[in-house]
C-alpha positions, 0 to 999 in steps of 0.5 A: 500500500503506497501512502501519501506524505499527508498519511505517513505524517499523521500516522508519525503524530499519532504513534507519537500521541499513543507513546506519550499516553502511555507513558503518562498513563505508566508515570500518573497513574501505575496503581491507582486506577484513575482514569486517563481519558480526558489526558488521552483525548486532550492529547489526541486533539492536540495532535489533530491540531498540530497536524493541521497546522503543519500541513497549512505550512506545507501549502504555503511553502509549496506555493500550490497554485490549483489552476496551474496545476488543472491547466498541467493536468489539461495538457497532459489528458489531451496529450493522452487523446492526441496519442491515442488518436494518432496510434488508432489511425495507424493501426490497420483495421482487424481482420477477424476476431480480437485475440484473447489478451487474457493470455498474457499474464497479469491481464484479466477479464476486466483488464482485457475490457478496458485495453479494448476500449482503448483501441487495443485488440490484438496481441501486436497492437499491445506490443506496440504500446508503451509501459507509460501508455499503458499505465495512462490507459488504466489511470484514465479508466479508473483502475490501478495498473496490472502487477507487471505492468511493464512486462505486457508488451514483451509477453505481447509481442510473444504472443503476435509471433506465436511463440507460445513455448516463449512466452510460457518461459518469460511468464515462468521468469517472474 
């Protein structure tokens, strides 16, 4: 599971809070019973607070500017579509029935739905394609990228010449 650094700071602030509860909680009150509640949720508020205020300080050394920040995402989704436009026009048109992609490892059913509505039907076609593309075609659909990510055009392109004894081979390397 990959974390933000907004997740990974609080997760720290909090780690700290629940060791600074417990040592208080050992030196306050060892023996006697009292209760550390309102210690506990002073203390977590506390960390709540400083967490915002450190996360505003943030923002403002970064100097995030959000329009600037939708404009380079704008760019780079019409980048994407030009790509794809100009790969759809120099594909010839399939001759025949779209090759199972279920073959290659790490593409399942839904991972074949998605490279078709991408204009990717045959094993060539995914040869062709970039890791980076790739990655863009999943991220635009809404999905995470396929676990080996970065070997499908290769398996692909054992596929399209039909080397199956070599593609069982690649597979079985990773």
């Amino acid at each position: 599971m990959k974390l933000n650094q907004n997740a990974k700071s609080m997760i720290a602030i909090m780690a700290l809070v629940g060791a600074i509860i417990l040592a208080l909680n050992a030196v306050v009150a060892p023996n006697s019973g009292r209760d550390m509640i309102s210690w506990s949720i002073g203390l977590l508020a506390l960390a709540i607070l400083f967490w915002i205020w450190i996360r505003r300080e943030a923002l403002v050394e970064r100097g995030a500017d959000p329009a600037a920040a939708a404009e380079d995402a704008a760019a780079e989704a019409e980048a994407l579509a030009k790509r794809r436009e100009v790969r759809r026009e120099s594909e010839p048109a399939d001759s025949g029935e779209a090759d199972d992609l279920t073959k290659i490892k790490g593409i399942a059913a839904g991972y074949q739905r998605i490279l078709n509505e991408a204009g990717i039907h045959s094993y060539s076609a995914l040869a062709s394609v970039s890791a980076d593309d790739l990655r863009a075609i999943f991220r635009g659909a809404g999905r995470a990228a396929p676990a080996g990510l970065e070997t499908l055009p290769r398996q692909a392109a054992y596929a399209a010449k039909g080397d199956w004894d070599g593609l069982r081979a690649f597979q079985d390397s990773f």
